[in-house]
C-alpha positions in Angstrom: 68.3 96.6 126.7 72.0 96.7 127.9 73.7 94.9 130.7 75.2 97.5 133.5 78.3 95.6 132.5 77.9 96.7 129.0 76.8 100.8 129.7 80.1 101.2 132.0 82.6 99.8 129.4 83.2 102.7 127.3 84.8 100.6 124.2 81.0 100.1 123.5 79.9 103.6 122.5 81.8 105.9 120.2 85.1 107.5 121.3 84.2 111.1 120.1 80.0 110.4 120.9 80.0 108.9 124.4 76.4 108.7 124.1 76.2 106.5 121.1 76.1 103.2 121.0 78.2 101.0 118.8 79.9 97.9 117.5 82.2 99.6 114.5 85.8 99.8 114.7 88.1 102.5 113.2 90.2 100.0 110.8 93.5 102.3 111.7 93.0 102.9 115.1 90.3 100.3 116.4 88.5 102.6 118.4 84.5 102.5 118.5 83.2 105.6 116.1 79.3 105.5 115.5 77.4 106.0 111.8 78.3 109.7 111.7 81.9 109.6 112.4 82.8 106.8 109.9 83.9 107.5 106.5 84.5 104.1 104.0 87.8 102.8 103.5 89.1 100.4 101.0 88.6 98.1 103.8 85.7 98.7 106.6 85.7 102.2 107.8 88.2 105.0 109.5 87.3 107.9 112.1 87.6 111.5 111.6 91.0 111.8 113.3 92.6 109.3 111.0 91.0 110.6 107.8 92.6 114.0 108.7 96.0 112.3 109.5 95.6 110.4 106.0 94.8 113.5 104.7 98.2 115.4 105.7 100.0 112.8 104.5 99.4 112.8 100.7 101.6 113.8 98.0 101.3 117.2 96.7 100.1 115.8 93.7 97.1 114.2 95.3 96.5 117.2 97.2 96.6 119.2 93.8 94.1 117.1 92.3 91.6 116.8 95.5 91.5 121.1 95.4 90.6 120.9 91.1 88.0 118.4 91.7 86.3 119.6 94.8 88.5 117.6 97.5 85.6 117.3 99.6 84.6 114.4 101.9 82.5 113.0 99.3 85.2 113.1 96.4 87.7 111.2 99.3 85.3 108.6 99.9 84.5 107.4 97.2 88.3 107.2 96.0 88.6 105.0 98.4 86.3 102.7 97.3 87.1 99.9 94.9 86.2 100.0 91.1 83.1 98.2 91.4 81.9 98.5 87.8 84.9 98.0 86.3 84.8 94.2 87.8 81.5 94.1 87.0 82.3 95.3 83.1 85.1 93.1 82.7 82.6 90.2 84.7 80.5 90.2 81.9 82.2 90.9 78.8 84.7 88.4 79.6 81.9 85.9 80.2 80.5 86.8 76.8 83.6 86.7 74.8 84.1 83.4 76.7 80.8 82.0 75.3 81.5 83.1 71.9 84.6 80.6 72.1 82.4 77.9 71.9 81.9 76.2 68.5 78.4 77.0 67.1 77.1 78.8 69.9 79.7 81.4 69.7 78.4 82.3 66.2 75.1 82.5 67.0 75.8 84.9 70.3 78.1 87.6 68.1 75.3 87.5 65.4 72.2 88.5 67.5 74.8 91.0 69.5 77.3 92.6 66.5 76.2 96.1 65.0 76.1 97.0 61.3 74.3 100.0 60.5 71.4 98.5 58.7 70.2 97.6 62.0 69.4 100.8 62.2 67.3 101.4 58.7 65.0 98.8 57.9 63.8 100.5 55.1 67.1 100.3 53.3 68.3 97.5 54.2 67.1 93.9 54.4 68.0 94.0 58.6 65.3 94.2 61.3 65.0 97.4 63.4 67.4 96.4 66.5 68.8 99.8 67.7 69.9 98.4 70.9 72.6 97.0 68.8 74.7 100.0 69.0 75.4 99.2 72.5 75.7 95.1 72.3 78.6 95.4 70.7 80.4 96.4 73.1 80.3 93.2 74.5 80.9 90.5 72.0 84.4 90.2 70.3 86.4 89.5 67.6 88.5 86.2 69.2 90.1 85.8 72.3 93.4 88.2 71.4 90.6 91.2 70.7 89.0 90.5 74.5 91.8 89.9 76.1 93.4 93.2 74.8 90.2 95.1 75.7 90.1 93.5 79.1 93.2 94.7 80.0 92.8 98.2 78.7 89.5 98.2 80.4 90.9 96.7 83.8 94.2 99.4 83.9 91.8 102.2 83.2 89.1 101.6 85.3 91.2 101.6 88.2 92.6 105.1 87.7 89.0 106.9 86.4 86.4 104.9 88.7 87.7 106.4 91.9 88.3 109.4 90.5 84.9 109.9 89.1 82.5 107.7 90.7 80.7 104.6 89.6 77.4 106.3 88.3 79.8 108.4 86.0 81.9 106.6 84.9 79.5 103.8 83.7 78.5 106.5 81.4 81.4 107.5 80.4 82.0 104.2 79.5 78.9 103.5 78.0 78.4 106.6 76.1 82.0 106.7 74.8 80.9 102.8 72.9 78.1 104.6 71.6 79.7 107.2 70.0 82.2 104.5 68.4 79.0 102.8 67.0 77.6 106.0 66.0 80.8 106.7 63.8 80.9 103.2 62.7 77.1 103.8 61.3 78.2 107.5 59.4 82.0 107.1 58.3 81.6 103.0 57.3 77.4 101.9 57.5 78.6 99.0 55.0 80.7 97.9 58.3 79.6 94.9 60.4 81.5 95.9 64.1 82.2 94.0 67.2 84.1 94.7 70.4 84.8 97.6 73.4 87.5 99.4 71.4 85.1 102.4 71.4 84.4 102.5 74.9 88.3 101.8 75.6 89.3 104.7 73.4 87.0 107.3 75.4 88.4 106.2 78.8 91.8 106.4 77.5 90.9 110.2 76.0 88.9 110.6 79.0 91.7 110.1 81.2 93.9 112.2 79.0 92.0 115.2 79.9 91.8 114.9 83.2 95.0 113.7 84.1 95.8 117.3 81.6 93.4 119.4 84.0 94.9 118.2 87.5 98.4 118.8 86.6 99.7 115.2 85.9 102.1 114.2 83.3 100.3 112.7 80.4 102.7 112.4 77.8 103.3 109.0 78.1 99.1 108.4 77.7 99.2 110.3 74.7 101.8 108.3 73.2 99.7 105.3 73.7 96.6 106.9 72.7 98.1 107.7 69.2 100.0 104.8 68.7 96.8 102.7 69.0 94.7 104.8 66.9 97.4 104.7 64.1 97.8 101.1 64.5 94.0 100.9 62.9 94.7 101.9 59.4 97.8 99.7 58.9 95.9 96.5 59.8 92.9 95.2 58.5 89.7 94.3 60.5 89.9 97.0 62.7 87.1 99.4 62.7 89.3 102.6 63.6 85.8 104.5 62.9 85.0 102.9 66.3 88.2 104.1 67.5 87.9 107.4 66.9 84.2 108.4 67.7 84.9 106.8 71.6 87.9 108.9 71.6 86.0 112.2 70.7 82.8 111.4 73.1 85.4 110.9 75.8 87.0 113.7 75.8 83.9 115.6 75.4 83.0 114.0 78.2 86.1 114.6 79.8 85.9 118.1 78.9 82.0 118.5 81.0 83.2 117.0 84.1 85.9 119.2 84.4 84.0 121.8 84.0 81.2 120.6 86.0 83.1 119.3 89.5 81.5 121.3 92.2 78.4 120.2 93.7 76.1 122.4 92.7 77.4 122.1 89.3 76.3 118.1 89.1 73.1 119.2 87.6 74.5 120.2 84.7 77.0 116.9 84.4 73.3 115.1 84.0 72.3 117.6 81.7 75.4 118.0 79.3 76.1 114.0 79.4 72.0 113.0 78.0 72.5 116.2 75.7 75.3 113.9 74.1 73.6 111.0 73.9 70.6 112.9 72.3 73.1 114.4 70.0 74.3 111.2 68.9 71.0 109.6 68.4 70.1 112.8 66.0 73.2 112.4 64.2 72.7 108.5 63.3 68.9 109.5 63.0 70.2 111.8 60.0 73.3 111.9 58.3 74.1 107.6 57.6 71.0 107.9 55.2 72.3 110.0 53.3 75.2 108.4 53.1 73.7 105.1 51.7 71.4 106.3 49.2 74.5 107.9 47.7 
């Protein structure tokens, strides 16, 4: 029940629903909008009228890139929202890596998490079975130099692609892209005990190469980058370019499906494509490292 005081003061009901009833603010104009008018913000939420002003005022880049990837309400959203699993990625990882900087428990943390491709063939190798290894190591590292690195690839990049994409994709993009580092680690070097996110780093970075290519932006700059650090494997020792370069090719294939996928009735087929790629993997280090240790 309301107070007659309350019914007659109209800041208490949405401005563009006066039968509605509410206690949210516009966070740019601070008028009272109700659940169907609101539309999240980096910060609370923003009414119709100020999402169209917002609108109207981008660059004509961003209004390039909202028309290739749909530009509906749904893709502005969740732009707006903050790279949730990206803090949540670099949360635990860094906690990890953190842990593994602790004498003798550090040890024992990288060795139950590391991959080497005999996890994946018992009968061949004097390992256990311990698939889920292929993902774990992703999040241990080499010392604090290797996570720190990673962390701040991971933290630059997530804040461009996460918006962009969504959380739901681009966790998988993310976690995908590190299996397909493992998966190359497992055909190109099985004798190869790996650690670290450089897999999953590499596909955001191709990833974002891509996309960045497909809305018109200027990626010349990323590409640099992207080959200098793959070269950078094969001049020093200890790093598992393998890793490198399996991430990079599962993110832009990736890359490649969701740009061909955007519209909403396409999603579908983003689901599709994306666990065709992880079964495509799996069949691939079902198969072909075998082969390559018996010989």
């Amino acid at each position: 029940m309301t107070t007659p005081e309350f019914a007659s003061n109209r800041e208490n009901f949405c401005y563009r629903h006066p039968d509605r009833q509410s206690f949210v603010l516009c966070q740019r104009c601070m008028r009272t909008i109700c659940g169907e008018c609101q539309t999240p913000a980096p910060v609370g939420v923003i009414c119709p009228e100020c999402m169209k002003a917002e609108r109207q005022n981008r660059t004509p880049a961003q209004k390039r890139a909202a028309r290739r990837w749909g530009g509906g309400s749904t893709i502005t959203a969740t732009r707006s929202g903050k790279p949730i699993v990206t803090y949540v990625l670099l949360a635990v990882t860094s906690f990890i890596g953190l842990l593994q900087l602790i004498p003798g428990l550090g040890d024992a943390i990288t060795s139950q998490l590391l991959f080497a491709a005999g996890y994946l063939y018992p009968t061949l190798s004097l390992y256990p079975f311990e698939p889920w290894r292929l993902l774990t190591a992703m999040f241990v590292h080499g010392g604090f130099i290797h996570l720190a690195l990673n962390m701040l690839a991971l933290w630059m990049l997530g804040q461009n692609l996460e918006p962009m994409l969504g959380r739901a994709r681009f966790l998988a993009l993310y976690l995908i892209s590190g299996l397909g580092g493992s998966v190359m680690v497992a055909v190109l070097a099985p004798s190869t005990a790996t650690v670290g996110a450089s897999g999953a780093i590499f596909g955001l970075m191709a990833s974002l190469l891509i996309i960045g290519r497909h809305i018109g932006a200027n990626v010349t700059g990323l590409l640099v980058i992207l080959g200098v650090n793959f070269a950078f494997g094969f001049f020093v020792g200890g790093i598992a370019w393998q890793a490198h370069l399996g991430g990079a090719i599962v993110g832009a294939l990736l890359a490649l499906i969701l740009t061909r996928t955007k519209r909403p009735e396409q999603r579908i087929w983003q689901v599709i494509l994306f666990a065709a790629t992880v079964v495509l993997l799996i069949v691939v280090v079902a198969f072909v490292p075998p082969l390559i240790i018996l010989a």
